[in-house]
N, C-alpha and C positions, 0 to 999 in steps of 0.2 A: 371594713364592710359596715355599712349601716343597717342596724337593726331597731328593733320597735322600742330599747332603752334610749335610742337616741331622740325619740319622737317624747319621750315623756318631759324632759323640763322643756320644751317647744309648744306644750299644752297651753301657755299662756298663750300665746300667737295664733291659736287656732290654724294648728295643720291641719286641712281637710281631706280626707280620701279622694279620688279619681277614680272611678269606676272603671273598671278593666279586668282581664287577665293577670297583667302585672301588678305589684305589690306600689301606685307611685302616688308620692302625698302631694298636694299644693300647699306652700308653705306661704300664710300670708299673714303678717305682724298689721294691724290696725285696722286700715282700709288698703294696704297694700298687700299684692302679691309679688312676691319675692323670688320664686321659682318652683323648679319640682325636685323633689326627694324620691328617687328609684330606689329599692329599699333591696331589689334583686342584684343589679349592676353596682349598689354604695357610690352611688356617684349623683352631687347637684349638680341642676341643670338654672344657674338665673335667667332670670326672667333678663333682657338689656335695658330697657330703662324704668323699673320697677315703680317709678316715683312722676313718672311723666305725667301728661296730660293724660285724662280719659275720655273727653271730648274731643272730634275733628273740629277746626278752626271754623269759623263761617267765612265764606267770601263770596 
């Protein structure tokens, strides 16, 4: 199960909270987001292509 010691060496990467009921982090290393950290369930959720584009294409 994941708990809030697991969130502590991830401080560099700035995990942010998600406002909710549930206990769930966004975990995001630079300008990327990576996934979510349920901290209730201990289960990541990745983001699938975390490193993609963040712009739609023009055409």
């Amino acid at each position: 199960m994941i708990n809030d010691h697991f969130l502590q060496p991830l401080s560099r990467t700035e995990a942010r909270h998600h406002r909710g009921r549930r206990r769930i982090w966004l975990l995001s290393f630079m300008q990327y987001d990576l996934g979510y950290i349920d901290l209730e369930q201990g289960t990541l959720q990745p983001i699938d292509n975390p490193f993609g584009t963040r712009l739609s294409p023009m055409s």
